[in-house]
NULUMKOL-643970 format. One record per residue (C-alpha): residue number from 1; residue in one letter; x, y, z. Coordinates in steps of 0.1 Angstrom, whole numbers, plus 2048, in hexadecimal, padded with zeros to 3 digits. Layout:
num NUM&residu A&c1 X&c2 Y&c3 Z .
...
//
This chain:
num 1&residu X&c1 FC3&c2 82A&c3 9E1 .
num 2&residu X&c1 FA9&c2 80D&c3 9D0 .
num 3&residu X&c1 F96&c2 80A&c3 9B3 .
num 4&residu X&c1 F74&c2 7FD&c3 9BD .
num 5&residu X&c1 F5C&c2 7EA&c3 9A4 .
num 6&residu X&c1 F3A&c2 7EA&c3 9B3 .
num 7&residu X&c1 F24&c2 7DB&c3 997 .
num 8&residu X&c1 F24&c2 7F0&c3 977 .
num 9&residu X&c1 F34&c2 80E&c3 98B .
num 10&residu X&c1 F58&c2 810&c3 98F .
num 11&residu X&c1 F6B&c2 827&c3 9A5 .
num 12&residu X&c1 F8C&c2 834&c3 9AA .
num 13&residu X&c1 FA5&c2 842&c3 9C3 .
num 14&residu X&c1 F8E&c2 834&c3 9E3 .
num 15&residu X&c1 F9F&c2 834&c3 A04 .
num 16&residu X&c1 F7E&c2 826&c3 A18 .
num 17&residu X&c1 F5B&c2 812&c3 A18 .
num 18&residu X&c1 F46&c2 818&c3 A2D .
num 19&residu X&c1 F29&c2 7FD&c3 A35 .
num 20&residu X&c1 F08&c2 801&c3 A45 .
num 21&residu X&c1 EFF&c2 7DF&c3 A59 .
num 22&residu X&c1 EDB&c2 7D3&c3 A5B .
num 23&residu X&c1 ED1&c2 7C7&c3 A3A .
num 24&residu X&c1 EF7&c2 7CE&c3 A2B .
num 25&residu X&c1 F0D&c2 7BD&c3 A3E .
num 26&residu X&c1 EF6&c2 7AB&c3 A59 .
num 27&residu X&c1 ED9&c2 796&c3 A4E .
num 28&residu X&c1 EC0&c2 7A4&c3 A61 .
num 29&residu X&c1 E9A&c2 7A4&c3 A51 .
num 30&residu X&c1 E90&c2 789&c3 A69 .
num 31&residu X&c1 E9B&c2 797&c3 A89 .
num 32&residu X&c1 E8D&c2 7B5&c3 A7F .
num 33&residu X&c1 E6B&c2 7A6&c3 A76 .
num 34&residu X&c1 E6D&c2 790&c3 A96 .
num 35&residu X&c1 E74&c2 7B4&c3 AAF .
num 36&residu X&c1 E60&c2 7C6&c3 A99 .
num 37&residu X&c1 E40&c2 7AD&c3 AA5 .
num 38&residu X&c1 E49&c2 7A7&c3 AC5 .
num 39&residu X&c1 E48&c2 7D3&c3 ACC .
num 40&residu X&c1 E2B&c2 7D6&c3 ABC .
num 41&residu X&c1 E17&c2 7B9&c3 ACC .
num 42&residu X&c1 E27&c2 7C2&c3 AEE .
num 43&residu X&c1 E18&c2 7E8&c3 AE9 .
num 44&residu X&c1 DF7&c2 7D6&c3 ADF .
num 45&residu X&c1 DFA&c2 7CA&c3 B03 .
num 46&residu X&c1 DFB&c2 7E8&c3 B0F .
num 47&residu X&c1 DE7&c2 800&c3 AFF .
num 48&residu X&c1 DCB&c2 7E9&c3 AED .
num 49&residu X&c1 DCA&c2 7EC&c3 AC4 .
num 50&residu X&c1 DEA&c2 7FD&c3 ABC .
num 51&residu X&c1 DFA&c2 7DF&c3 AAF .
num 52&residu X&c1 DEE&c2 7E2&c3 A8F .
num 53&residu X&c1 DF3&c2 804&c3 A86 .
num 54&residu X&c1 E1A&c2 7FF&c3 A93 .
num 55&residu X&c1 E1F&c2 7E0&c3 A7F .
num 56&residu X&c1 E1D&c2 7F6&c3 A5C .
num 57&residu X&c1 E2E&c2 818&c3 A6D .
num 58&residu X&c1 E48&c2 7FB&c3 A76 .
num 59&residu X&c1 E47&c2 7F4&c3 A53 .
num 60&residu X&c1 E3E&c2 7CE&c3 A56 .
num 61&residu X&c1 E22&c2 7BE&c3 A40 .
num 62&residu X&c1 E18&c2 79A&c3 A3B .
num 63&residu X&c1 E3B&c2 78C&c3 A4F .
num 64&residu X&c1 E51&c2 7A3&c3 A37 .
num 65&residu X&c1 E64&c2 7C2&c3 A3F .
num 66&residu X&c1 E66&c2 7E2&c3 A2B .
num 67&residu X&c1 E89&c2 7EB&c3 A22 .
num 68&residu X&c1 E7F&c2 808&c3 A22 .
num 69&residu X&c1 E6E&c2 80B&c3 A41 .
num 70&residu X&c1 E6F&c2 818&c3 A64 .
num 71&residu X&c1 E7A&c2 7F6&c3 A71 .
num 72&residu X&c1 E96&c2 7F2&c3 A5A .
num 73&residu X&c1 EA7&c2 814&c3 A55 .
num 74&residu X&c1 E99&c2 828&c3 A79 .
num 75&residu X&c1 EAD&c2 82A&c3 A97 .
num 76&residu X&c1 EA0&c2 81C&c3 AB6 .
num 77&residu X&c1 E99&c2 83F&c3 AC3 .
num 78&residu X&c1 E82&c2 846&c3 AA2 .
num 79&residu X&c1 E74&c2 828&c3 AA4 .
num 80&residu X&c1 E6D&c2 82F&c3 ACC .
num 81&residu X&c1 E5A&c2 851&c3 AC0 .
num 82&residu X&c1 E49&c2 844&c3 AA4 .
num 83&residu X&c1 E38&c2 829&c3 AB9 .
num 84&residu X&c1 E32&c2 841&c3 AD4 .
num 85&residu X&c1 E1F&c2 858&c3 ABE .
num 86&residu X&c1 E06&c2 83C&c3 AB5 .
num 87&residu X&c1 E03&c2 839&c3 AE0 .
num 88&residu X&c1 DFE&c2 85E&c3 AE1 .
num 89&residu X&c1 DE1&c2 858&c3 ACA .
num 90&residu X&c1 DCC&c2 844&c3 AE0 .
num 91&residu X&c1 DCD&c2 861&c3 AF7 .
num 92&residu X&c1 DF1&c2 858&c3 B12 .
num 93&residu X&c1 E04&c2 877&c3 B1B .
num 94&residu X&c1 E22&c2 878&c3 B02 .
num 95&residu X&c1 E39&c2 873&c3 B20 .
num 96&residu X&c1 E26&c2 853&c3 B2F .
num 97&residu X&c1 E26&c2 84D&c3 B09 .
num 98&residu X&c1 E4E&c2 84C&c3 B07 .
num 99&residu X&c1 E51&c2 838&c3 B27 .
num 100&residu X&c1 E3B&c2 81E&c3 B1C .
num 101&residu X&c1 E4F&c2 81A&c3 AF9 .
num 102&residu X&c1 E70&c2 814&c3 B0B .
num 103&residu X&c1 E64&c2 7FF&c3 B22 .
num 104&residu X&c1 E52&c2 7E7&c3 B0A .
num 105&residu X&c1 E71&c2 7EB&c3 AF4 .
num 106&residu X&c1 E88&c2 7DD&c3 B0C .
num 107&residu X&c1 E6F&c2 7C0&c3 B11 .
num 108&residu X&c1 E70&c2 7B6&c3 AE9 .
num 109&residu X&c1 E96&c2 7BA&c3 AE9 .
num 110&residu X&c1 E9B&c2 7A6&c3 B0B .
num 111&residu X&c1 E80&c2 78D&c3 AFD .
num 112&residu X&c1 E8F&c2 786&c3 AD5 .
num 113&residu X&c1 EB4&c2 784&c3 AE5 .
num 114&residu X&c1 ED7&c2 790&c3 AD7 .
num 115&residu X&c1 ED5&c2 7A4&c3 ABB .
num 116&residu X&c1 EF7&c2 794&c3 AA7 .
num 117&residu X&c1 EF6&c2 771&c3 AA9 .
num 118&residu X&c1 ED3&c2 776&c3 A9B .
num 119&residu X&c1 EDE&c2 78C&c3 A7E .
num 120&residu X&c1 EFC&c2 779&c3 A6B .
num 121&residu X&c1 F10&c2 78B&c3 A53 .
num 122&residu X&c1 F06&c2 786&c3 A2D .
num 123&residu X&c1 F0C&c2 768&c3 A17 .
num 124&residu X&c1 F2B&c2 777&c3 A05 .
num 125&residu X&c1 F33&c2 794&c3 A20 .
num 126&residu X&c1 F50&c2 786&c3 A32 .
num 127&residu X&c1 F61&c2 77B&c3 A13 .
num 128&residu X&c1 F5E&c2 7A2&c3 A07 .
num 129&residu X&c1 F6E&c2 7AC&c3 A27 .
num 130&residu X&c1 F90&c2 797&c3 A23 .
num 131&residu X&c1 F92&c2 7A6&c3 A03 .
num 132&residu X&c1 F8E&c2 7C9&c3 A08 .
num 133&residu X&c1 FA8&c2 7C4&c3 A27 .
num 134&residu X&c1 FBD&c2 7B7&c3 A15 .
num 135&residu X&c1 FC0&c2 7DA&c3 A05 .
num 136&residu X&c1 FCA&c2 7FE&c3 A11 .
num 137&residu X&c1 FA4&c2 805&c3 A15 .
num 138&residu X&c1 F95&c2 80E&c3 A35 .
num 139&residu X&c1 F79&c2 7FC&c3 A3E .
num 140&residu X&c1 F5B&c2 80D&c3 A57 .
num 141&residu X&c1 F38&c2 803&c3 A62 .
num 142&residu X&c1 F1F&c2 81F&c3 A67 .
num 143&residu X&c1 EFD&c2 814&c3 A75 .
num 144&residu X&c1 EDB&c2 822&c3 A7C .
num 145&residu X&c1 EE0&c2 807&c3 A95 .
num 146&residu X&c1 EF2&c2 812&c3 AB8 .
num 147&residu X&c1 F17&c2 80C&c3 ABB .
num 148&residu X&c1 F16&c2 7F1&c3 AD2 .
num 149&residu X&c1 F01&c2 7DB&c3 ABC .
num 150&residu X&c1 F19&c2 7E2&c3 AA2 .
num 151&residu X&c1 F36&c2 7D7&c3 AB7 .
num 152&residu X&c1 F28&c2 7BB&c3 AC1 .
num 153&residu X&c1 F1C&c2 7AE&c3 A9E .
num 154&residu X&c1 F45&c2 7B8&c3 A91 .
num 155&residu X&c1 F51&c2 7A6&c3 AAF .
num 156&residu X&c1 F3C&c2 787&c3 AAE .
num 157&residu X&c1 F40&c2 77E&c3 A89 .
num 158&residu X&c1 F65&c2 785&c3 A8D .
num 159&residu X&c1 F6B&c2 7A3&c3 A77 .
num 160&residu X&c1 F7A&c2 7BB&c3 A8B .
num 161&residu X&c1 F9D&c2 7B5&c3 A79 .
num 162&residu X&c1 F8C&c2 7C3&c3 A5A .
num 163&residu X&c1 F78&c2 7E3&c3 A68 .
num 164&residu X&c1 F8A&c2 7FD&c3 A74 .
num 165&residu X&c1 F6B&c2 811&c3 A83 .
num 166&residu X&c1 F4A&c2 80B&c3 A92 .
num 167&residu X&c1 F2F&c2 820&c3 A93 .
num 168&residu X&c1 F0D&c2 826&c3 A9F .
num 169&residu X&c1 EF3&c2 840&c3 AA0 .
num 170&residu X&c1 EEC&c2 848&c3 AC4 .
num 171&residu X&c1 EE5&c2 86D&c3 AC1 .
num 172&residu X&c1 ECF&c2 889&c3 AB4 .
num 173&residu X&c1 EE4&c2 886&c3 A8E .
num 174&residu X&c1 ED8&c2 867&c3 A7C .
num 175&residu X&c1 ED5&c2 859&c3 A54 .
num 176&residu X&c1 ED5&c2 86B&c3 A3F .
num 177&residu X&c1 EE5&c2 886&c3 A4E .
num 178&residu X&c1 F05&c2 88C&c3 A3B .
num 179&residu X&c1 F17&c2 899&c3 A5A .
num 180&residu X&c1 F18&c2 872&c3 A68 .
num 181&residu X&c1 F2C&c2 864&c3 A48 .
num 182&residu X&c1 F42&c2 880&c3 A4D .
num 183&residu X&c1 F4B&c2 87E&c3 A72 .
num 184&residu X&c1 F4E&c2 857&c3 A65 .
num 185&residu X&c1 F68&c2 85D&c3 A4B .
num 186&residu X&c1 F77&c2 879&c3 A67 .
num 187&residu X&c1 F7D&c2 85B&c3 A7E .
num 188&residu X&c1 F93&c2 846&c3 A66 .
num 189&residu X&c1 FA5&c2 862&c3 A57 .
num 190&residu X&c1 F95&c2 85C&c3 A33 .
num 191&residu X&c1 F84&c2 87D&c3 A1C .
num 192&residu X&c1 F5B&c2 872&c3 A14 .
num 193&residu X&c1 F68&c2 87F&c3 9F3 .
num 194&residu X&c1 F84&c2 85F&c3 9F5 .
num 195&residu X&c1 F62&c2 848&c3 A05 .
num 196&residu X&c1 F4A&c2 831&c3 9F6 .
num 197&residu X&c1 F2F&c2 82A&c3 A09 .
num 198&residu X&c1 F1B&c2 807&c3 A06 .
num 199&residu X&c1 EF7&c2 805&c3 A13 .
num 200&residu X&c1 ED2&c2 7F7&c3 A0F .
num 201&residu X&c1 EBE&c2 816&c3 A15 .
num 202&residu X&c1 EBA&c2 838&c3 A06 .
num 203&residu X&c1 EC3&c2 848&c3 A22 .
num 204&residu X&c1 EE9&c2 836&c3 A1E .
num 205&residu X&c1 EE7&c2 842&c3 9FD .
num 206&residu X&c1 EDA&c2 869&c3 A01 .
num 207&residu X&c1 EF4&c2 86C&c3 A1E .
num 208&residu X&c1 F0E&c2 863&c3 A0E .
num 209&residu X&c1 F05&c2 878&c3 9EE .
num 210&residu X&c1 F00&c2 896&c3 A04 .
num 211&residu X&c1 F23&c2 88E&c3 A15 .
num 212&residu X&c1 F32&c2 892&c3 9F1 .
num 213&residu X&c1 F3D&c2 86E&c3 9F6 .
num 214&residu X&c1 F4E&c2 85C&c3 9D5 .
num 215&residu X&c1 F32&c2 846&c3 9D1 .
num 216&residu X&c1 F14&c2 838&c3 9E1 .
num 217&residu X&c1 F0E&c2 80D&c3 9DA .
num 218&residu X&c1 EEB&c2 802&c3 9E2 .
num 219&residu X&c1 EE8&c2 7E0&c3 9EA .
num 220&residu X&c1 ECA&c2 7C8&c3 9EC .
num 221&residu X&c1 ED9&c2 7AC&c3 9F7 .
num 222&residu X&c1 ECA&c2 7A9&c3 A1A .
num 223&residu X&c1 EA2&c2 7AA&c3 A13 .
num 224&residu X&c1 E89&c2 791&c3 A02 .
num 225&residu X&c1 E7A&c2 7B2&c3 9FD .
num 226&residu X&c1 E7D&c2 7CB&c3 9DC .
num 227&residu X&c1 E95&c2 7E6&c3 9E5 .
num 228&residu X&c1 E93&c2 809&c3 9D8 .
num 229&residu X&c1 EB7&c2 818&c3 9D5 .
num 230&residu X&c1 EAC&c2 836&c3 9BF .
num 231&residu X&c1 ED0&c2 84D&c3 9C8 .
num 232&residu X&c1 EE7&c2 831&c3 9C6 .
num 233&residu X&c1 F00&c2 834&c3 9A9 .
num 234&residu X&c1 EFC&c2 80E&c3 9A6 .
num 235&residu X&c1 EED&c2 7F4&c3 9B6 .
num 236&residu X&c1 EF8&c2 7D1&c3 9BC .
num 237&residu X&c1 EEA&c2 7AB&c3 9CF .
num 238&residu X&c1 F05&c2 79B&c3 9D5 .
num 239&residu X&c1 F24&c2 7A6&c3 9E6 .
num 240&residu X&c1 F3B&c2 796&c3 9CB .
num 241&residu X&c1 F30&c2 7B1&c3 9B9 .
num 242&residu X&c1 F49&c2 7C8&c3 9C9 .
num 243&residu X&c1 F6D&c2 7C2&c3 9C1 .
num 244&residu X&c1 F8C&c2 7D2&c3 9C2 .
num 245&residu X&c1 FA1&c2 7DB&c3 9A4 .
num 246&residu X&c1 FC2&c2 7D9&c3 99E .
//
């Protein structure tokens, strides 16, 4: 078991972290804000004056992206229904509406290219990594993101030999639902109660505070944006800030 220093917090007997990516461990904002465009102007293409409206329920404004926004902490599937809805509007079946979406989303995707080599990791990230290795800790990723985007980001910036797990959110169960950290934390053999959890959203940080987790870090690291971590314990911007005790 560690002693973790996050900031001003400290705590004790930890046996995991557990890291979201985009915006914590991947720097992401400007992929984001570059699919982000390209979905909505594709749409626009489509159905004539939505793009617009989709750029703010995206949560982009004036070539930023809110941290907080449906862009940044979404999955692709919510992202896929919010964008319908705004099709739905204009008077498309909510099926045709659907169909549309994917399609159009599968155009951005194919058009901005690979997802990890356009999201590096964090100035300060990889460093963090070694060290907590070097330690008894287990170390997972859990993503709004889909697994295989996840992999592929581990993979390609060479940290698998640090991360014991990988994992997405492909299904119905997404952040902040406690019941993802916990079937997390089932798959490395580690108690949420044993867990700290590290994370640029409030939905990182009400998940893992409704998964009884030991803490909750909010970072802000990964946005020229002002991030709200109101149900962190502590919040941090640079990853130096978390060290482990001896």
């Amino acid at each position: 078991m560690v002693t973790l220093q996050c900031g001003t917090a400290t705590f004790h007997t930890i046996q995991a972290v557990i890291f979201d990516k985009d915006g914590t461990l991947a720097n992401s904002e400007g992929f984001l804000r570059n699919l982000g465009q390209k979905r909505a102007r594709f749409l626009d293409a489509q159905v004539l004056g939505v793009q617009e409206p989709l750029l703010m329920a995206f949560g982009l404004e004036a070539d930023k992206v809110d941290p907080a926004g449906l862009l940044a902490v979404g999955t692709r599937r919510e992202n896929e229904i919010a964008a319908a809805a705004y099709l739905a509007e204009t008077g498309r079946g909510w099926m045709d509406a659907l169909a549309i979406v994917a399609g159009v989303f599968a155009e951005a995707e194919q058009y901005v290219g690979r997802k990890a080599p356009l999201t590096p990791p964090v100035a300060g990230v990889v460093n963090l990594m070694q060290a907590l290795a070097r330690t008894d800790l287990k170390i997972a990723v859990l993503s709004s993101d889909i697994t295989s985007e996840v992999e592929d980001f581990v993979r390609l910036h060479q940290l698998q030999d640090y991360i014991h797990l990988c994992m997405g959110t492909e299904g119905s169960v997404t952040k902040p639902d406690p019941a993802l950290l916990r079937q997390a934390c089932a798959a490395i053999g580690v108690a949420p109660e044993a867990t700290v959890m590290v994370g640029d959203s409030q939905s990182d940080m009400l998940m893992s505070r409704a998964a009884d987790c030991a803490g909750c870090v909010g970072v802000t690291w990964g946005w020229t944006s002002t991030v709200s971590l109101a149900a962190a314990d502590v919040t941090i911007a640079h990853p130096q800030a978390i060290q482990v005790l001896p």
